[in-house]
C-alpha positions as CSV (number, residue, x, y, z in Angstrom):
1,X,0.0,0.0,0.0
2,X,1.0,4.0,-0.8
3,X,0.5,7.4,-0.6
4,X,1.1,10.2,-2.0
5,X,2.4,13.2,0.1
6,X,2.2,16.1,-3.2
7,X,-0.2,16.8,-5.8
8,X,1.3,15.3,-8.6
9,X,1.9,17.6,-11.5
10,X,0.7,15.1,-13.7
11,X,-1.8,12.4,-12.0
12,X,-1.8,9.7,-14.0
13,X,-0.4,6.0,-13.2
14,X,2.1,6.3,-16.0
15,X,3.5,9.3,-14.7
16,X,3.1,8.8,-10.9
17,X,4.4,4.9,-11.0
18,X,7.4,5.5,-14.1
19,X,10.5,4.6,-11.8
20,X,8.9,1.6,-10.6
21,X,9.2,-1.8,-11.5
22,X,5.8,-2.9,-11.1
23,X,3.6,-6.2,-12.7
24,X,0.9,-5.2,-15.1
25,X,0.8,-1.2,-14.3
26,X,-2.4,-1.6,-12.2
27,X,-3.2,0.4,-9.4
28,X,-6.5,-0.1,-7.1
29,X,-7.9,2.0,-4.2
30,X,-10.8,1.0,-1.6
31,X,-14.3,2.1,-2.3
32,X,-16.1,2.2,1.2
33,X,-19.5,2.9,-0.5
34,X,-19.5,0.1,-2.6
35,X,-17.3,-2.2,-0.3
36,X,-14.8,-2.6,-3.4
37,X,-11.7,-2.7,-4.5
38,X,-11.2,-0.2,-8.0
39,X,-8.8,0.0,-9.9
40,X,-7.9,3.5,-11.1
41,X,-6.2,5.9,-13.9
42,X,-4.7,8.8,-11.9
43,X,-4.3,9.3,-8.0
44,X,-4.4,11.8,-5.5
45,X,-2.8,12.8,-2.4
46,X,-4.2,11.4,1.1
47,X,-5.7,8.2,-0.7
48,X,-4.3,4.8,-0.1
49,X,-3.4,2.6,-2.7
50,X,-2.4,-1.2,-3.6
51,X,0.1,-1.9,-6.6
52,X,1.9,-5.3,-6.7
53,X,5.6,-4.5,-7.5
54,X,9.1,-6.3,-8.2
55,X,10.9,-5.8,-4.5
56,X,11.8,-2.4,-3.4
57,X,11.1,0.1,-5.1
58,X,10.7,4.2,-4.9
59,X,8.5,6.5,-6.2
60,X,9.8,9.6,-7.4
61,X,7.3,12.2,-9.4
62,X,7.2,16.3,-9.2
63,X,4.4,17.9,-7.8
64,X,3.0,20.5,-5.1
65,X,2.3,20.4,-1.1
66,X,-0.6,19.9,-0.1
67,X,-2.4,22.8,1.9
68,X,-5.7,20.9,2.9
């Protein structure tokens, strides 16, 4: 599981995920309304989410604090 701690300048999984190794590029958050896993297209700050990657790995992307 991860978080982001910046607005990413550019949201997308692509972007976000690019220095990591990861199997199939999928990326899934938890919907508490609908009691379900989703898999998503771009992420945000102060959301959790579950990729499945090759060992260790870090995530390195540009973006902006966040104020709220």
């Amino acid at each position: 599981m991860v978080g982001l701690s910046l607005n990413p300048s550019d949201p997308s999984i692509s972007s976000v995920f690019a220095s990591m190794n990861m199997f199939g590029k999928n990326v899934y958050t938890y919907n508490n309304t609908k009691s379900s896993y989703e898999k998503v297209t771009e992420v945000e700050p102060k959301v959790g989410y579950w990729i499945f990657s090759f060992g260790s790995n870090r995530i390195i992307y540009e973006g902006t604090i966040v104020t709220s």
